[in-house]
C-alpha positions as CSV (number, residue, x, y, z in Angstrom):
1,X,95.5,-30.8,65.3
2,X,97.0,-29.5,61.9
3,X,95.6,-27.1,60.0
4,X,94.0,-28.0,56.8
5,X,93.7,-25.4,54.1
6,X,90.0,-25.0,52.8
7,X,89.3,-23.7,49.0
8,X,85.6,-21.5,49.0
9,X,83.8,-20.8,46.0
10,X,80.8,-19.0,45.6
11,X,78.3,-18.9,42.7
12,X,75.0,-16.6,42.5
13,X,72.8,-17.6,39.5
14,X,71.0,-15.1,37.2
15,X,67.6,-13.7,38.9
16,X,64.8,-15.8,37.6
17,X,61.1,-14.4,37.5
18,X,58.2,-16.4,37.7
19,X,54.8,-14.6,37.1
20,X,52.2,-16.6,38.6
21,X,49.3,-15.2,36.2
22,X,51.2,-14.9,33.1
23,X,52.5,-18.2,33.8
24,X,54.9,-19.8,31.3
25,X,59.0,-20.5,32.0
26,X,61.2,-18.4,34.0
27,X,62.4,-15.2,32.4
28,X,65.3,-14.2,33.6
29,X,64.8,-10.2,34.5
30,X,66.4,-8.3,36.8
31,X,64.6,-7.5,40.5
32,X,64.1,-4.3,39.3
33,X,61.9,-5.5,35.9
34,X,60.2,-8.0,38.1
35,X,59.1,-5.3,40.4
36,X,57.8,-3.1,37.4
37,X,55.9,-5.8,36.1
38,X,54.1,-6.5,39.0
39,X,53.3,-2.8,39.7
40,X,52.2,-1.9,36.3
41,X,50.2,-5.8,35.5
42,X,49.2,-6.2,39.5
43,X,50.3,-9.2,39.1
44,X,52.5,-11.7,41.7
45,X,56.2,-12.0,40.7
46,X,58.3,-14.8,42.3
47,X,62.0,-13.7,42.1
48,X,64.4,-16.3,42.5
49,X,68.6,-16.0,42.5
50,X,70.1,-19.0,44.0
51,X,73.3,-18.7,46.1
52,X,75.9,-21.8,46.3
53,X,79.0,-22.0,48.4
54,X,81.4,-25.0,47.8
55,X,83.8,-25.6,50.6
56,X,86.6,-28.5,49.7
57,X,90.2,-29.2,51.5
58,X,92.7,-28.7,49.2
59,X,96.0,-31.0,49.4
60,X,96.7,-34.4,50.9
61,X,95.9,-35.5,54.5
């Protein structure tokens, strides 16, 4: 079986924070800003970074 070349790109996305009693869009802090927001407010913080691999085979078959 020959050997096909495989091309791999990976993308991670800006953090995104979600306060659930603030409510409102996404902000996009960093972990660290999330965290002192729920320490100082005691409130919940949902941080989000999304990770995406795309694997495609480079030249003909």
């Amino acid at each position: 079986m020959a050997s096909r070349r495989i091309q791999v790109d990976r993308f991670k996305s800006k953090g995104r924070a979600q306060c659930e009693e603030c409510g409102g869009p996404p902000r996009q802090w960093t972990r660290e800003r999330a965290r002192v927001h729920a320490d100082l407010k005691r409130h919940t913080v949902r941080f989000v970074i999304e990770d995406t691999t795309i694997y495609s085979r480079k030249g003909s078959s």
